[in-house]
N, C-alpha and C positions, 0 to 999 in steps of 0.2 A: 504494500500500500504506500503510495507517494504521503510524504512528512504534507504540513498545508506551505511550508515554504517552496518547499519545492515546485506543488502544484503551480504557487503562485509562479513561480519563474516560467516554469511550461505555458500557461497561459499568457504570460507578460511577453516570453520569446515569439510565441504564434502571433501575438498582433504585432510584435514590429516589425516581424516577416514581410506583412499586407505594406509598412513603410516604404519608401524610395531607399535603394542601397550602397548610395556614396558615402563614403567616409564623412563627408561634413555633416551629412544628416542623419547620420547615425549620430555621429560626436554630440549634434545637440540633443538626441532622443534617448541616447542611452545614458540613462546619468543613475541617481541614488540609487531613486525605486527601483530597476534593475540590476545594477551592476550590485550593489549590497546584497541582494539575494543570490548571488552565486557563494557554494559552498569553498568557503576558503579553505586553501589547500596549507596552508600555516601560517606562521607569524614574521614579520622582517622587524630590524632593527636599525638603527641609524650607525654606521659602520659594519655593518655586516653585508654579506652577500650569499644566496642561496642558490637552489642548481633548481630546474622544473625541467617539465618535460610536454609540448603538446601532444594529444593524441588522438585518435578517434573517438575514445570514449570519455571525451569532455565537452562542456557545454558549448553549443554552437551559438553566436550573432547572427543579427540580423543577414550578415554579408556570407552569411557559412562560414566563420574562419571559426575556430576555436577556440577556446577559451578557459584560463587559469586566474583562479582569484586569491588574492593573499592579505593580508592584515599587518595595519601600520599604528602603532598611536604616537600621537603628535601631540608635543605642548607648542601651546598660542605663544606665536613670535620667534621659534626655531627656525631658519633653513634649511629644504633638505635640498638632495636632488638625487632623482630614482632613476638608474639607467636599465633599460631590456637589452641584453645584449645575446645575439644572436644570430649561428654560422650557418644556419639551416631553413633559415627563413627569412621573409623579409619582417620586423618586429611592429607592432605597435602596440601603445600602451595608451592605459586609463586611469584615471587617478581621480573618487570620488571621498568628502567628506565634509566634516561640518565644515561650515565659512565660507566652501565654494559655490559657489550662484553657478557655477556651470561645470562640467564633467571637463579637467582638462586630458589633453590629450596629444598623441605623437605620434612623427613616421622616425624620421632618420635625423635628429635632432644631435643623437651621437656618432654619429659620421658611421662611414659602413651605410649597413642597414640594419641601423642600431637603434632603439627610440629611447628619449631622455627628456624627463621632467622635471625644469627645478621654481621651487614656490618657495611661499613662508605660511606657516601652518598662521591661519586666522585665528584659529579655535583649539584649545583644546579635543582631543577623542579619538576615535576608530576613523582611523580611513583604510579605504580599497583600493587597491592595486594591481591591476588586470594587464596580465598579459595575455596579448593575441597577435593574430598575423593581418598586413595588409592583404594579402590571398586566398583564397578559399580552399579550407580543408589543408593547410599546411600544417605538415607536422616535424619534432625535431624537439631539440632541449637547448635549454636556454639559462641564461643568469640574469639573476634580480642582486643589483647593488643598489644601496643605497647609503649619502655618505653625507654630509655637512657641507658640502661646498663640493660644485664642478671641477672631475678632474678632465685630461686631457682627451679629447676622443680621438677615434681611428680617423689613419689618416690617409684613407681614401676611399669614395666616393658608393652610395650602392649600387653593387650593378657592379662595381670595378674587381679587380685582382688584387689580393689583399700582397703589399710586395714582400711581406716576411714571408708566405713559401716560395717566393721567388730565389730571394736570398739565402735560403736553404739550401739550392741548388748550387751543388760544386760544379766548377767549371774546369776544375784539373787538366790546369796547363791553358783551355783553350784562349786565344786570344786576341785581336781583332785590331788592324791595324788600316789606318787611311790608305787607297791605293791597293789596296789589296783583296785578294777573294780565297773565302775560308771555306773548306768542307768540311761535311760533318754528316752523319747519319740520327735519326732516329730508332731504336731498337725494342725489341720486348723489352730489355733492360732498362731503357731509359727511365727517369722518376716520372713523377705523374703528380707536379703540384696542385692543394685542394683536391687528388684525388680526379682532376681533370684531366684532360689529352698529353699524351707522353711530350716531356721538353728538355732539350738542353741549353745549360747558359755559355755564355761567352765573355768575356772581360773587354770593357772598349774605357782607351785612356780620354778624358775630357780634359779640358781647360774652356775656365767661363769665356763666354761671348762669343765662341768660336761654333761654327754649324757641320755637321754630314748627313750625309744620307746613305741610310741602311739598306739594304734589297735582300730578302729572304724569296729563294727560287727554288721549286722542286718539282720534277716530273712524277714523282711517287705518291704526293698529299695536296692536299688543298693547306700552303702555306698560311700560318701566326704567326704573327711576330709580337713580343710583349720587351720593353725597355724600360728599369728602375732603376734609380739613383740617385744620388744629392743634390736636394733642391727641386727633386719632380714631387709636387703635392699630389698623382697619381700615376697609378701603372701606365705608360702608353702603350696603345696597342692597335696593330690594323688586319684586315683579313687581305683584301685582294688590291693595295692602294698601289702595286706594281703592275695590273692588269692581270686578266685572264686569272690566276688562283695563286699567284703570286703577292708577297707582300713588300711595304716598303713604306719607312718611317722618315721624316726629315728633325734632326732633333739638333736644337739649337741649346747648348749647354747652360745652366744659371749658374754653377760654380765647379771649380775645378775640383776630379775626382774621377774615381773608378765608375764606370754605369755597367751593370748587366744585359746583355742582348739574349732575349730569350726564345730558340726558334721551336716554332712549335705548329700544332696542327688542328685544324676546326674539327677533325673525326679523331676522335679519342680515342682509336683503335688502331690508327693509321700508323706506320713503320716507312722508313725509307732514305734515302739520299737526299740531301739537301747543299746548297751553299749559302752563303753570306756574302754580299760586299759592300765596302763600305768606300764613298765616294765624295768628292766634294759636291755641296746641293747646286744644283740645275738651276744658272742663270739665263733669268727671261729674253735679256738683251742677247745673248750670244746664241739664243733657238733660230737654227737654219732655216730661211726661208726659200731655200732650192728653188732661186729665181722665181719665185711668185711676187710680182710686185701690184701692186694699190692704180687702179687708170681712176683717178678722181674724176667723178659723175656719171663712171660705169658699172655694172653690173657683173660681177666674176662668180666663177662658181665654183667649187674645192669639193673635196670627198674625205673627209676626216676616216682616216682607217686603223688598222688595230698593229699595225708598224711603225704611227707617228709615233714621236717622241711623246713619256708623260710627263705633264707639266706640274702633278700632284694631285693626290690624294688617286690617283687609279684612272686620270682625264688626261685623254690625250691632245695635242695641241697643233696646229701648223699655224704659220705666222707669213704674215704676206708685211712686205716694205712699204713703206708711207714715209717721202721723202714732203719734208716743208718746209717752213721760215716765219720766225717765230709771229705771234701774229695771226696765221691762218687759225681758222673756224673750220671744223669738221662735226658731221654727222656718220658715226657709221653704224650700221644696221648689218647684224648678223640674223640669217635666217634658215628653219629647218623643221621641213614635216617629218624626220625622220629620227632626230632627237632634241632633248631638253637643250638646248645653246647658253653657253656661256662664254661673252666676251672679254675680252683684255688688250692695255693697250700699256706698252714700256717706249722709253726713250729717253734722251737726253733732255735734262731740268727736271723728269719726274724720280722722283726720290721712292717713291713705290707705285708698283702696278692701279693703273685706272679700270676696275673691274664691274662685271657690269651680270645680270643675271636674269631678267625679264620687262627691262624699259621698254623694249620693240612692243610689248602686247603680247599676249599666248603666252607663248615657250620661248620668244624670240629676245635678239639684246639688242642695245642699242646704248652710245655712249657721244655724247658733246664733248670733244676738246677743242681749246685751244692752246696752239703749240708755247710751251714756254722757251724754247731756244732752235735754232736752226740746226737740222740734223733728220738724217733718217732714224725712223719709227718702226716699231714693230706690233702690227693689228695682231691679236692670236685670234682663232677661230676654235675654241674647243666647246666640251659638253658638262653641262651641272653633274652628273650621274658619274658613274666608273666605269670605264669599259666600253661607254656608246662610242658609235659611229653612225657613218653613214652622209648624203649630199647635203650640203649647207650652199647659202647666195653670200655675198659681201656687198654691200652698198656702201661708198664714201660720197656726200657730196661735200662739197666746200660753200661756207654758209656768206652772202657777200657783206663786207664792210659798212 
């Protein structure tokens, strides 16, 4: 026979089922009367920390996700702050009791995808403390701290590669040098950081302000590539930014030091050969325009293919000549029923690329300059997306005085 608390929960869960089930409208529907009726699983303390576990056989929210409840007392004018931390889920937490007018609440407030609530008890008495998931039906075990003051949270982002198992990875001997192309295999042997797709590291020497660029290539895997080190606030990582299933990272150093290159694979089962090279990054101004030059007030027309050079992130580029004097007025209009267009323009007096992504209308680009110095220009004609091709128009006209 259900206790009458319990009933009440059963009955209180079924109608906020019938509620709207985003996280804000729960956060304001699910407060005392609810969340106090979940059977608390024990007691927290202010510097302690305890271990739980979601599961199927716990109370489910409005959103499906499940739910653990635990017990806090607070004296009026204390600070605390309560972290959910946890490697198996994404966290959120609830925090209900006297003095609160509203049910607070968290996703990733402690970095990760960690939730962290910090208040000052209003009241003395019993507060609740719910942990759950932003997901439905996730399960996994987790820790509840709780401490006097905010310590430091993880220090990368949810969603990202946490980089202590990166770091864990020995890289014995490997080592990675500018100018140069490293092989390497993946193996059944290789580790498997977080338990994810087999990886190995590599050592690459930095010094601040100075830039490369990396290319992870393999006929064997669908190439990863992950890169940590001093000064990066997160793991960087790309799947196919060298084209086709190939990777490739441009990393521009914040301080001098050791970084980790970590080559790896999107199929977590995947084995095979690979290389590394590390290059200096691809300047815009010196991309070959293989005698494509700009007939101001004409009409040209280019076939962006999967041989051009990439100009980043997995987009390839061809660049047509625009000879001026400083002064001229230009329009030019990139166009394509066959992919997303993305323009750009470099040359002398521009200090960074004039980039352009959908001024034409549609999918189309379009960009006004006027020349700051006298000099041949480089129009590039490439695509938003990774990897597109296909026929593109060019339009320049010159705008009159």
């Amino acid at each position: 026979m259900l206790s009458v608390s319990r009933l009440n929960l059963v009955v209180s869960v079924a109608l906020l089922a019938l509620l709207p089930s985003s996280p804000r409208c729960l956060e304001a529907q699910v407060g005392a009367s609810i969340l106090s009726l979940l059977e608390a699983k024990g007691k927290l303390s202010v510097g302690e920390e305890v271990r739980g576990a979601l599961s199927s056989s716990d109370y489910r929210s409005s959103r499906d996700a499940y739910m653990e409840a635990w017990t806090l007392e607070g004296q009026a004018g204390d600070p605390v702050t309560i972290d959910l931390i946890a490697d198996d889920f994404d966290a959120y937490l609830y925090v209900v009791g006297p003095g609160l007018d509203e049910t607070l609440s968290d996703d990733d407030s402690g970095g990760a995808c960690h939730a962290r609530v910090t208040f000052i008890f209003l009241e003395t008495g019993t507060f609740w403390v719910v942990a759950t998931s932003t997901g439905r039906r996730q399960t996994g075990v987790y820790t509840l701290r709780v401490s006097d003051r905010p310590g430091p949270t993880a220090g990368y982002s949810c969603g990202g590669m946490n980089p202590a198992w990166l770091t864990q990875l020995p890289t014995e001997g490997r080592t990675l040098r500018l100018g140069e192309v490293a092989s390497g295999a993946l193996t059944a042997n290789s580790l498997r950081p977080g338990d994810g797709a087999r990886a190995e590291a590599w050592e690459l020497e930095g010094r601040a302000g100075e830039s490369v660029t990396v290319t992870l290539e393999s006929d064997a895997f669908d190439a990863y590539m992950l890169v940590t080190g001093p000064g990066l606030s997160d793991v960087l990582t790309d799947d196919d930014g060298a084209g086709d299933l190939d990777s490739q990272l441009t990393l521009r150093f914040p301080v001098d030091g050791t970084y980790l290159v970590v080559a790896s694979s999107v199929d977590e089962s995947a084995v095979g050969p690979y290389t590394l090279r590390v290059t200096e990054p691809l300047d815009l101004n010196e991309l070959p325009t293989d005698e494509r030059v700009v007939e101001v007030g004409g009409t040209m027309s280019g076939w962006l293919r999967s041989t051009d050079p990439i100009i980043g992130e997995g987009r390839r580029g061809q660049a047509w000549a625009l000879s001026g004097r400083a002064g001229q007025t230009f329009t030019i209009d990139l166009r394509s029923s066959e992919f997303d267009c993305y323009l750009l323009v470099v040359g002398p007096g521009l200090e960074q690329p004039l980039e352009d992504d959908d001024s034409g209308g549609n999918l189309d680009s379009r960009i006004r300059i006027t020349l700051p110095e006298d000099g041949t220009y480089r129009v590039i004609a490439s695509s938003l997306g990774s990897g597109e091709t296909g026929e593109y128009s060019l339009r320049v006209i010159e705008e009159s005085r």
